[in-house]
mmCIF file as gemmi writes it, N, C-alpha and C atoms, coordinates in Angstrom:
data_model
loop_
_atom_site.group_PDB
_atom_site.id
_atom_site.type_symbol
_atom_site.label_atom_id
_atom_site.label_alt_id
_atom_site.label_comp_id
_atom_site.label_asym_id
_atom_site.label_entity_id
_atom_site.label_seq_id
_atom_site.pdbx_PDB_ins_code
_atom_site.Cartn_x
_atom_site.Cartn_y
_atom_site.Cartn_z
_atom_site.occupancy
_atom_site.B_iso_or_equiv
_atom_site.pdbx_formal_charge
_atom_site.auth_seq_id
_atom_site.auth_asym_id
_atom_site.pdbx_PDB_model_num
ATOM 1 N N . UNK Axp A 1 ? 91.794 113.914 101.137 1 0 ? 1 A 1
ATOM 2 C CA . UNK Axp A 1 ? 92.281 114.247 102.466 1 0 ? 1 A 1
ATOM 3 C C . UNK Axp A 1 ? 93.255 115.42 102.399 1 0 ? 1 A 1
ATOM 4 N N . UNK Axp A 2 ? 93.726 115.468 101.232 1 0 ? 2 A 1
ATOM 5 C CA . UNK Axp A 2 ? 94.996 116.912 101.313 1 0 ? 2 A 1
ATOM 6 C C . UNK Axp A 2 ? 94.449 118.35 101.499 1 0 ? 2 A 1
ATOM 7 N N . UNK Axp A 3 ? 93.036 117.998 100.54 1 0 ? 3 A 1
ATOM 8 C CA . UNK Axp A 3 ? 92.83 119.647 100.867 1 0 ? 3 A 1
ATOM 9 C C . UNK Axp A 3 ? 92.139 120.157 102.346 1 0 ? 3 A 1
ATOM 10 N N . UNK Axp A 4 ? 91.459 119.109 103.173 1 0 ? 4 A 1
ATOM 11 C CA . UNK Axp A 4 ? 91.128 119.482 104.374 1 0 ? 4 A 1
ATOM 12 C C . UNK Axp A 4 ? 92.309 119.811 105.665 1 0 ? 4 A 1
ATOM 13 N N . UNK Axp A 5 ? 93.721 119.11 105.219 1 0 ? 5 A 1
ATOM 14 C CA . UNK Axp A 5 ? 94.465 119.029 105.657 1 0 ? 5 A 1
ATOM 15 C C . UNK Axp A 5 ? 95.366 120.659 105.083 1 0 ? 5 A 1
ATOM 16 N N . UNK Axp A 6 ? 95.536 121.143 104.507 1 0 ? 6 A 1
ATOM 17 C CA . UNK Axp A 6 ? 96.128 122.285 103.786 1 0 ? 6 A 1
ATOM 18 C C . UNK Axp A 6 ? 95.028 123.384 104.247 1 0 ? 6 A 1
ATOM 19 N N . UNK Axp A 7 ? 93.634 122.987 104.304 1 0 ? 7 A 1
ATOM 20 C CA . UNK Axp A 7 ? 92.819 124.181 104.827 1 0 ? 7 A 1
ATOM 21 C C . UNK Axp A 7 ? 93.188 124.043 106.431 1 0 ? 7 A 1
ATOM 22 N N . UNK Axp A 8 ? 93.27 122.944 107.534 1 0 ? 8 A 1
ATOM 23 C CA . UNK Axp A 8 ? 93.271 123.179 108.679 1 0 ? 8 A 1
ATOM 24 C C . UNK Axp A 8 ? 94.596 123.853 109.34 1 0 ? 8 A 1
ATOM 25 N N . UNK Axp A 9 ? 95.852 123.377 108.719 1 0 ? 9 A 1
ATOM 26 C CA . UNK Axp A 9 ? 97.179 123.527 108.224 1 0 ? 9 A 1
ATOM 27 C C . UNK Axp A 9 ? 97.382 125.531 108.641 1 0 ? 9 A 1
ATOM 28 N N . UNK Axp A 10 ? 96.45 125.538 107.958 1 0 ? 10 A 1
ATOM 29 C CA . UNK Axp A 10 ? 96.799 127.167 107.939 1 0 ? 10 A 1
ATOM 30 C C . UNK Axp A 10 ? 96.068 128.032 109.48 1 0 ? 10 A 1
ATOM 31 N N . UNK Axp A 11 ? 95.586 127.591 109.973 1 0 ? 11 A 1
ATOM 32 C CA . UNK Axp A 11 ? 94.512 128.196 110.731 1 0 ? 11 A 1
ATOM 33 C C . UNK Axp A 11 ? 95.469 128.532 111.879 1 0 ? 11 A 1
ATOM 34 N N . UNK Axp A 12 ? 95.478 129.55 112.996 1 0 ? 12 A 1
ATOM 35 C CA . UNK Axp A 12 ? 96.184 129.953 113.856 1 0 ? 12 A 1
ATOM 36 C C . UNK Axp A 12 ? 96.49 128.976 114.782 1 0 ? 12 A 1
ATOM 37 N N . UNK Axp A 13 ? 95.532 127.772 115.199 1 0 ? 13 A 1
ATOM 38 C CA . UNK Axp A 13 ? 95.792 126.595 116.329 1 0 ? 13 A 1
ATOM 39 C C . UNK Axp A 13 ? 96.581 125.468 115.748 1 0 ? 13 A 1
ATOM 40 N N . UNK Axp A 14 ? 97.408 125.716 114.368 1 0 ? 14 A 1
ATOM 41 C CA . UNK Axp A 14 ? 97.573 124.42 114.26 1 0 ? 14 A 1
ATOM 42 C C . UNK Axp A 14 ? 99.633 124.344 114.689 1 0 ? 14 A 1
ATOM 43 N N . UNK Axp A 15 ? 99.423 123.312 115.408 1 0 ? 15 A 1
ATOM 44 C CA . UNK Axp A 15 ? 101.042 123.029 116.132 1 0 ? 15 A 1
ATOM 45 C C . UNK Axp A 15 ? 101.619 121.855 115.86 1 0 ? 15 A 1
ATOM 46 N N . UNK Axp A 16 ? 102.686 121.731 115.85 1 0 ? 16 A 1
ATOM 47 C CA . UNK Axp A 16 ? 103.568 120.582 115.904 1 0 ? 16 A 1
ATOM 48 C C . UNK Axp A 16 ? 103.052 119.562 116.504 1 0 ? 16 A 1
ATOM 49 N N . UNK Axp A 17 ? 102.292 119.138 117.053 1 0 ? 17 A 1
ATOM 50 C CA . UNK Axp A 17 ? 101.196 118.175 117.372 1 0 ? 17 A 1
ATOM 51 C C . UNK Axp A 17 ? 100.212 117.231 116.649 1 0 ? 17 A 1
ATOM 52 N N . UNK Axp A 18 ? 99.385 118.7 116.027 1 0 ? 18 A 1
ATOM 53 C CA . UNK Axp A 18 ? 98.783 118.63 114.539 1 0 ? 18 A 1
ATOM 54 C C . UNK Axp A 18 ? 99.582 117.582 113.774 1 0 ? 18 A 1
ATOM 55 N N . UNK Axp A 19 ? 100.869 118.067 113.771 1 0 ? 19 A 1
ATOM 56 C CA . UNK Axp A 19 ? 101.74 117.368 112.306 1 0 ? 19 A 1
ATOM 57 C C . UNK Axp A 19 ? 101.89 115.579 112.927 1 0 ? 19 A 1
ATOM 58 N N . UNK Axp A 20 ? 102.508 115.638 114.141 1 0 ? 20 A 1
ATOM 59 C CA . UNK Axp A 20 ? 102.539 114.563 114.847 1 0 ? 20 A 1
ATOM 60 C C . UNK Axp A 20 ? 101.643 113.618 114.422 1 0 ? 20 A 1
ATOM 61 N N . UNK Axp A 21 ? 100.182 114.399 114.643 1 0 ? 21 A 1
ATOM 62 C CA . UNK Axp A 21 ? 98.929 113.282 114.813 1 0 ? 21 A 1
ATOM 63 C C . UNK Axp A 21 ? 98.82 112.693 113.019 1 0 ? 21 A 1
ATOM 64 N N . UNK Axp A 22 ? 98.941 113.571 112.462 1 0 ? 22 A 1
ATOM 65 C CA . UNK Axp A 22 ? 98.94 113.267 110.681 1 0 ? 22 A 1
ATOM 66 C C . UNK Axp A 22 ? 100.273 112.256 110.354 1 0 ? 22 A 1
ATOM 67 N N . UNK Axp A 23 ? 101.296 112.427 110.712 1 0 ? 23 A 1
ATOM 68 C CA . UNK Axp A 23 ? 102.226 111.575 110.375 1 0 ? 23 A 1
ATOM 69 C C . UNK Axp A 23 ? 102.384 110.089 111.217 1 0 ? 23 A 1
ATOM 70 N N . UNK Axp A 24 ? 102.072 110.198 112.734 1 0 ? 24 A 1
ATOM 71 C CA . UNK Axp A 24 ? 101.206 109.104 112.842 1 0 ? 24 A 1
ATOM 72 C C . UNK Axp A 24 ? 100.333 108.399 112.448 1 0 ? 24 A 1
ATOM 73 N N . UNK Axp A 25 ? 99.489 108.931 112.292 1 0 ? 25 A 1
ATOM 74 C CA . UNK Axp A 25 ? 97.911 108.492 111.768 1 0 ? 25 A 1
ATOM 75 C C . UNK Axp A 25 ? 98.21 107.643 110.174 1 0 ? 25 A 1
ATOM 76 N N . UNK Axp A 26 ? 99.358 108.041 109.32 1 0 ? 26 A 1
ATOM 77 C CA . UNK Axp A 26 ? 99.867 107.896 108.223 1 0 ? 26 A 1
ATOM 78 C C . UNK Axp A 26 ? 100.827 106.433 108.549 1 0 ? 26 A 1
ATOM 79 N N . UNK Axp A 27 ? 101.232 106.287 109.344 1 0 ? 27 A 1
ATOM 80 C CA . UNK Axp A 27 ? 102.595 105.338 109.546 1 0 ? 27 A 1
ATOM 81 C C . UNK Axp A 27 ? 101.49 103.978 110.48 1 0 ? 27 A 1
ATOM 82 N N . UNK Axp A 28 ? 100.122 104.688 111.464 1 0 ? 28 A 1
ATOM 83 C CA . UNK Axp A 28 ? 99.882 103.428 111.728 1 0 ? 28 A 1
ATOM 84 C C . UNK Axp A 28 ? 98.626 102.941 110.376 1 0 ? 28 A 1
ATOM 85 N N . UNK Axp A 29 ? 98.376 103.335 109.734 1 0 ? 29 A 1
ATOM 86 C CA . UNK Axp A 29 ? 97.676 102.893 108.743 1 0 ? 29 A 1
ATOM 87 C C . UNK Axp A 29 ? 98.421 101.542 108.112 1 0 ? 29 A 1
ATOM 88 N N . UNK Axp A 30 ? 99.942 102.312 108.017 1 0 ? 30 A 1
ATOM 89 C CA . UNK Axp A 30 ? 100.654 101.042 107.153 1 0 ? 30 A 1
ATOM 90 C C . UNK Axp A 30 ? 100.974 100.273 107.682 1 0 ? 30 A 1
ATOM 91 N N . UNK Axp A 31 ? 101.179 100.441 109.68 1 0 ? 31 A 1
ATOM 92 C CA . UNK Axp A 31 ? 101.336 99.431 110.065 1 0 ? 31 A 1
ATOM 93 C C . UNK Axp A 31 ? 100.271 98.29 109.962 1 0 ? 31 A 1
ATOM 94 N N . UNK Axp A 32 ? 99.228 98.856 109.93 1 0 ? 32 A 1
ATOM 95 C CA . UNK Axp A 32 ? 97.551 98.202 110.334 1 0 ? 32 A 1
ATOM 96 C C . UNK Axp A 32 ? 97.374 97.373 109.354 1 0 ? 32 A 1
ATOM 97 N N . UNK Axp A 33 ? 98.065 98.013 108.036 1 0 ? 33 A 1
ATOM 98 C CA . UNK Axp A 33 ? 97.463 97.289 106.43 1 0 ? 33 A 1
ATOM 99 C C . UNK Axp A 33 ? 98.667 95.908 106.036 1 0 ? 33 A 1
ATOM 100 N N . UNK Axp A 34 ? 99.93 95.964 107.078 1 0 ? 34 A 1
ATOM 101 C CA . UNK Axp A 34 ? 100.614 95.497 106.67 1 0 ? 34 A 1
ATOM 102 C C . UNK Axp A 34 ? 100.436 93.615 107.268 1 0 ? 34 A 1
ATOM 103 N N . UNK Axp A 35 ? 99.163 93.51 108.022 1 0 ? 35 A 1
ATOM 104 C CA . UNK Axp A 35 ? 99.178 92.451 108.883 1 0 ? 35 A 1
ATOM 105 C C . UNK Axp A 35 ? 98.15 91.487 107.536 1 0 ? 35 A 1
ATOM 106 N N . UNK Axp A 36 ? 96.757 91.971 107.171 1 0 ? 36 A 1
ATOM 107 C CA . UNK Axp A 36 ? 96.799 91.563 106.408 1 0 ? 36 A 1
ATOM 108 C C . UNK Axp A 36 ? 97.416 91.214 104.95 1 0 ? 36 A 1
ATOM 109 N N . UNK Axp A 37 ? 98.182 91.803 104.692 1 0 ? 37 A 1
ATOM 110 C CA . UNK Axp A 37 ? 98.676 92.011 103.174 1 0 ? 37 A 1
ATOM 111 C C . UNK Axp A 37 ? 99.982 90.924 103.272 1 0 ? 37 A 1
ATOM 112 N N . UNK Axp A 38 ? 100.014 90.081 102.058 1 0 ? 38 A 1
ATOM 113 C CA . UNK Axp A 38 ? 100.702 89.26 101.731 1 0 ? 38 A 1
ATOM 114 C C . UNK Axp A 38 ? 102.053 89.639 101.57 1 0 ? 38 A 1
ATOM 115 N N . UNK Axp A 39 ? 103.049 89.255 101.998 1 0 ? 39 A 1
ATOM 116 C CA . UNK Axp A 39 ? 104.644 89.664 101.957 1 0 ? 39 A 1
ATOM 117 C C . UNK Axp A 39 ? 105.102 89.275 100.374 1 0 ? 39 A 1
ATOM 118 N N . UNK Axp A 40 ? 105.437 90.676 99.912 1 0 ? 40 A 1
ATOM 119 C CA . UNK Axp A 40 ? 106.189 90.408 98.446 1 0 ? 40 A 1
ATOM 120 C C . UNK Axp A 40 ? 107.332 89.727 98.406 1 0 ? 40 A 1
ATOM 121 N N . UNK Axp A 41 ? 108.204 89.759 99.189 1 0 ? 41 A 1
ATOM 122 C CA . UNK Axp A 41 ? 109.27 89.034 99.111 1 0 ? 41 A 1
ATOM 123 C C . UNK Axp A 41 ? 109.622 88.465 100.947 1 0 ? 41 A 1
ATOM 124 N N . UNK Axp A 42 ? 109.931 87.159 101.092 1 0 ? 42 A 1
ATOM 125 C CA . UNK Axp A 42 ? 110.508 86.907 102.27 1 0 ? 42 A 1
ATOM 126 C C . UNK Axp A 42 ? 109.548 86.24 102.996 1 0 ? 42 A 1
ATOM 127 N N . UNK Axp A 43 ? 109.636 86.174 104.289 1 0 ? 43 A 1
ATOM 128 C CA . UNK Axp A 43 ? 108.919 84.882 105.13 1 0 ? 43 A 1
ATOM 129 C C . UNK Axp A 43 ? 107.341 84.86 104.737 1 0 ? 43 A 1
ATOM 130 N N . UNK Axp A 44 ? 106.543 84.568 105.117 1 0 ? 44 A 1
ATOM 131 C CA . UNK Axp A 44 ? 105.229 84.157 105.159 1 0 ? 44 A 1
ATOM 132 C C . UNK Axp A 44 ? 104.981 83.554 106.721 1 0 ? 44 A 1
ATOM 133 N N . UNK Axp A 45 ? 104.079 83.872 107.209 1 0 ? 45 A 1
ATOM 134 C CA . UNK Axp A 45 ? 103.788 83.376 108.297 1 0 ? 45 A 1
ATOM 135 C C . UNK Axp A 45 ? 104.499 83.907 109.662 1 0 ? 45 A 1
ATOM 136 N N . UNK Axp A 46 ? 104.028 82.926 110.293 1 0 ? 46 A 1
ATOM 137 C CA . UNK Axp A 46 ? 104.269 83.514 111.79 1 0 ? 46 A 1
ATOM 138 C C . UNK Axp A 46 ? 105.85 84.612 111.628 1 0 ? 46 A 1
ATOM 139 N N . UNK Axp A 47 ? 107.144 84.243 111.277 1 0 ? 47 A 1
ATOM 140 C CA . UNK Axp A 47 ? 108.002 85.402 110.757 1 0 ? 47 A 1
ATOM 141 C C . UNK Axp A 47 ? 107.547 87.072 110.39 1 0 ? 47 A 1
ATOM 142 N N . UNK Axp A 48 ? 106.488 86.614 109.49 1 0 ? 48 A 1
ATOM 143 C CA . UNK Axp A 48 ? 105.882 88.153 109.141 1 0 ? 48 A 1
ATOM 144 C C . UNK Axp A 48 ? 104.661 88.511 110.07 1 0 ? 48 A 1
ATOM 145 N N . UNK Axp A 49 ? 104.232 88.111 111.113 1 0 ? 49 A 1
ATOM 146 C CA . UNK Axp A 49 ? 103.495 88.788 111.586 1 0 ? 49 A 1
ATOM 147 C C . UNK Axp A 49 ? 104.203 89.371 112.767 1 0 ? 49 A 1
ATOM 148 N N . UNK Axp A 50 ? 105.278 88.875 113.633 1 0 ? 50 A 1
ATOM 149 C CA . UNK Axp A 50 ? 105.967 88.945 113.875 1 0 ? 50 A 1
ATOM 150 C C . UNK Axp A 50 ? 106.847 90.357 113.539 1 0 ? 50 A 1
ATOM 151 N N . UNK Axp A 51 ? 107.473 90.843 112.847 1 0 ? 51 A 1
ATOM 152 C CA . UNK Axp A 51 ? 107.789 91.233 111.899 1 0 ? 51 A 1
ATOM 153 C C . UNK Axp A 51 ? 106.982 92.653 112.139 1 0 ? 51 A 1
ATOM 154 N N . UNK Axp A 52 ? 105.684 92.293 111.903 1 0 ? 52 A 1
ATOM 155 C CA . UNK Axp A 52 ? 104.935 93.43 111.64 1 0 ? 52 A 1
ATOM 156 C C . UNK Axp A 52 ? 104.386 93.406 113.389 1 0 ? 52 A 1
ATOM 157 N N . UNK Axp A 53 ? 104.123 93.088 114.155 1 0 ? 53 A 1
ATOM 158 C CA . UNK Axp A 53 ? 103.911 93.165 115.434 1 0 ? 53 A 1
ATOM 159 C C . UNK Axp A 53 ? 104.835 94.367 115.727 1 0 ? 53 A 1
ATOM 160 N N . UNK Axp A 54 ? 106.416 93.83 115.69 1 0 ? 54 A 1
ATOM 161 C CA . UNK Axp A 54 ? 107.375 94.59 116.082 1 0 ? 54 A 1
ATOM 162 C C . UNK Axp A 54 ? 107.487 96.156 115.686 1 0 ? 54 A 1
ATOM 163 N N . UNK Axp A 55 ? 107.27 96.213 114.267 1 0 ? 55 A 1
ATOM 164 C CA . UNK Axp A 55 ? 107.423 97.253 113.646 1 0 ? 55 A 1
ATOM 165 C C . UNK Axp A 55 ? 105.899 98.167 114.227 1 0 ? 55 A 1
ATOM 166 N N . UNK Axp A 56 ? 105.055 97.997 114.578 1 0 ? 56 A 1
ATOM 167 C CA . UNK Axp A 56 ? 103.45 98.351 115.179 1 0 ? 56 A 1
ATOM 168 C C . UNK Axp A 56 ? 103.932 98.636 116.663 1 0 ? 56 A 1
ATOM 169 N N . UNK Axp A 57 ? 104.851 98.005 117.622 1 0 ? 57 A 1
ATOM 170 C CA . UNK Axp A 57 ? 105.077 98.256 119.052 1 0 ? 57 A 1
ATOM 171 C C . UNK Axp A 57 ? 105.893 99.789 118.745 1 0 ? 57 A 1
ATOM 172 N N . UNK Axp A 58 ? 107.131 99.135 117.744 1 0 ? 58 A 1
ATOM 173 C CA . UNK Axp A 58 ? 108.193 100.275 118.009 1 0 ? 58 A 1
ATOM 174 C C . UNK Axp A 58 ? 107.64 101.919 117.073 1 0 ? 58 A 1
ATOM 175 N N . UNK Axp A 59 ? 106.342 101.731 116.459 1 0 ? 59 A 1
ATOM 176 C CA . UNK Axp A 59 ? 105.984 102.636 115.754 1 0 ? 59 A 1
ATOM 177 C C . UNK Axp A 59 ? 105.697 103.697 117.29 1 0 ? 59 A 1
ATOM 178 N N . UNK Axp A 60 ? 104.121 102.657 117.804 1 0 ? 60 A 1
ATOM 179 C CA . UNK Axp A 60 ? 103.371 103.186 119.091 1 0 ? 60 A 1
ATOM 180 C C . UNK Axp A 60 ? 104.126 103.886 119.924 1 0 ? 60 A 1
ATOM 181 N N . UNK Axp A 61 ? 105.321 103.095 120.196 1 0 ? 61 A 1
ATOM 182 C CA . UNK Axp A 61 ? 106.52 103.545 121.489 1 0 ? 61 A 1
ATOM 183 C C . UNK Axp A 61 ? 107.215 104.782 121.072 1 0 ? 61 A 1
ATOM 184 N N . UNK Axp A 62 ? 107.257 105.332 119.498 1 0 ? 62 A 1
ATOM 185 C CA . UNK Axp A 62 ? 108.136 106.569 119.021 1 0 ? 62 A 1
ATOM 186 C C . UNK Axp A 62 ? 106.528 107.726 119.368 1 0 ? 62 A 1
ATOM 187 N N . UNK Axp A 63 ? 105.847 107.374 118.544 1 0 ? 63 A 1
ATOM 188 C CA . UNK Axp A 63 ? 104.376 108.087 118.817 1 0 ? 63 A 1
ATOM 189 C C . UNK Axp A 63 ? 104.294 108.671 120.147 1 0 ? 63 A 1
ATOM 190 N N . UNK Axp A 64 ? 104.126 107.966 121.142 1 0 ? 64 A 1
ATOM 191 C CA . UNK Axp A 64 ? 104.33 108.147 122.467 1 0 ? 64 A 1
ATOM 192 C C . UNK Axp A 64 ? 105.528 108.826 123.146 1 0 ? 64 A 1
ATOM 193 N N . UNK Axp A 65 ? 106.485 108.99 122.735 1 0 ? 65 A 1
ATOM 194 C CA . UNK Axp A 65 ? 107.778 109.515 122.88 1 0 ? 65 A 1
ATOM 195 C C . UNK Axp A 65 ? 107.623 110.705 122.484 1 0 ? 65 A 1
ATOM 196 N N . UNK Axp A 66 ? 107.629 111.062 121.341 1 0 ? 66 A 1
ATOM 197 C CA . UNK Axp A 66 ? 107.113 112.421 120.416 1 0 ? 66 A 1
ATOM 198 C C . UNK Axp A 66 ? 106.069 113.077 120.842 1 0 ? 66 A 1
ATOM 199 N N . UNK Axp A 67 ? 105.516 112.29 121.344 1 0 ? 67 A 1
ATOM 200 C CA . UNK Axp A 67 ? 103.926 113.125 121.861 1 0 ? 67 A 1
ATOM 201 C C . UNK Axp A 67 ? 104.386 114.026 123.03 1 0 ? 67 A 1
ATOM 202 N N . UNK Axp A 68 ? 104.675 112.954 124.105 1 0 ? 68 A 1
ATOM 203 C CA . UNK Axp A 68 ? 105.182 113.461 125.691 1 0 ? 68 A 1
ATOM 204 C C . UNK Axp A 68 ? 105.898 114.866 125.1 1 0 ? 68 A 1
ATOM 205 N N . UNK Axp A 69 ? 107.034 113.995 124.601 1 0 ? 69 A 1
ATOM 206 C CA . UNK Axp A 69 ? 108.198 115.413 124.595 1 0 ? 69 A 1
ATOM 207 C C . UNK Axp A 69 ? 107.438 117.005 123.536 1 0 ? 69 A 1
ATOM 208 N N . UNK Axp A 70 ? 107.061 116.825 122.733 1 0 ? 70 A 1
ATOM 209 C CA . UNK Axp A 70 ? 105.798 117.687 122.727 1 0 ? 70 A 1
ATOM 210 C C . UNK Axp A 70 ? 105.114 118.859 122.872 1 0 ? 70 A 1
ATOM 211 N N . UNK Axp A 71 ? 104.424 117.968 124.136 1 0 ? 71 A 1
ATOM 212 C CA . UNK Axp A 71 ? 103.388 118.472 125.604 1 0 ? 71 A 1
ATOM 213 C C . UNK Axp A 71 ? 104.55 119.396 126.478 1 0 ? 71 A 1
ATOM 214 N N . UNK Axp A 72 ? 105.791 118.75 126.671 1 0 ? 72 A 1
ATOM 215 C CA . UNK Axp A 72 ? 106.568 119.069 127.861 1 0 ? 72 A 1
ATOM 216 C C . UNK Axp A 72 ? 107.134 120.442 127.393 1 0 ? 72 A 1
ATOM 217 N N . UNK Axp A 73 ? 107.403 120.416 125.764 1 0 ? 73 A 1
ATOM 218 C CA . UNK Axp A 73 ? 108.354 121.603 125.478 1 0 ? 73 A 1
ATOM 219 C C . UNK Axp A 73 ? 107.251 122.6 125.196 1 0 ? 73 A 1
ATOM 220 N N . UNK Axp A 74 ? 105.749 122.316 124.867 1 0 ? 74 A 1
ATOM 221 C CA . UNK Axp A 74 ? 104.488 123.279 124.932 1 0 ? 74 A 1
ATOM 222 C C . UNK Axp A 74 ? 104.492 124.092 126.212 1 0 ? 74 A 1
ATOM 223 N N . UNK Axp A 75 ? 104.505 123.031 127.283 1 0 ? 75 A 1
ATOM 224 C CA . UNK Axp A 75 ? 104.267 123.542 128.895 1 0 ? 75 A 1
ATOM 225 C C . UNK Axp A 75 ? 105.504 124.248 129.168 1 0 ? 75 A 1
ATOM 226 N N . UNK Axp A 76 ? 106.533 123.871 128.667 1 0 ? 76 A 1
ATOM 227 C CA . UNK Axp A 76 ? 107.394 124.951 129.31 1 0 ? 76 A 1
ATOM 228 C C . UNK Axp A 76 ? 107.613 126.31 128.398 1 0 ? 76 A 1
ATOM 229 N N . UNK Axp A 77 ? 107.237 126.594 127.414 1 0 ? 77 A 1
ATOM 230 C CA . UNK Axp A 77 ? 106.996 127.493 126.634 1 0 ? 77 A 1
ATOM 231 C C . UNK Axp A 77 ? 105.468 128.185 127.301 1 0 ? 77 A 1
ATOM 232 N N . UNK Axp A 78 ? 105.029 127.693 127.294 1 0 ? 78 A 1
ATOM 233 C CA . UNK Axp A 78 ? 103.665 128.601 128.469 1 0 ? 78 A 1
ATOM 234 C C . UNK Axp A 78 ? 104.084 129.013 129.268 1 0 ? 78 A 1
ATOM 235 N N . UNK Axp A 79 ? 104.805 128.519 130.218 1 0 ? 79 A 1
ATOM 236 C CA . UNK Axp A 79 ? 105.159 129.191 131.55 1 0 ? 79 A 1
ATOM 237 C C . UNK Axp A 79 ? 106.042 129.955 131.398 1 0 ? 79 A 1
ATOM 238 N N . UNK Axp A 80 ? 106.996 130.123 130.21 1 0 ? 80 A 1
ATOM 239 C CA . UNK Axp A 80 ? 108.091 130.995 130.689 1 0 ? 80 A 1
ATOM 240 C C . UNK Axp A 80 ? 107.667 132.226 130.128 1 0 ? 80 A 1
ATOM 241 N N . UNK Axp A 81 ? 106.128 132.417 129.658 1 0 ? 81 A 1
ATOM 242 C CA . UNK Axp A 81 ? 105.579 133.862 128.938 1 0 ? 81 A 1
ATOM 243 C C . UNK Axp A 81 ? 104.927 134.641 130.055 1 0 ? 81 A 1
């Protein structure tokens, strides 16, 4: 995945967006992997899914935050050219 990412990386369209969607895409993986996967240390059960629910809402809710704000500072950088 690095080198398709280092070839697209360079190309004239790629924006702070781009990076967004990759470092997302990276953080919900671990959220995704973390529901099945057995807890190395600490609760088991309903605690850890829990746990990982939370950490999966408040991931989505920054994602979404970052995104908007974004879009907004894109659009106003368009208009003021």
């Amino acid at each position: 995945m690095l080198l398709p990412v280092v070839r697209w990386s360079r190309r004239l369209g790629w924006r702070a967006l781009h990076e967004l969607a990759l470092a997302g895409g990276a953080a919900g993986a671990y959220a995704w992997h973390a529901f099945p996967q057995q807890p190395v240390v600490g609760a088991r059960g309903t605690v850890d899914l829990v746990g990982n629910t939370v950490f999966a809402v408040i991931l989505a809710a920054l994602l979404g935050l970052a995104a908007a704000r974004g879009r907004r500072a894109r659009q106003s950088t368009a208009g003021s050219v």
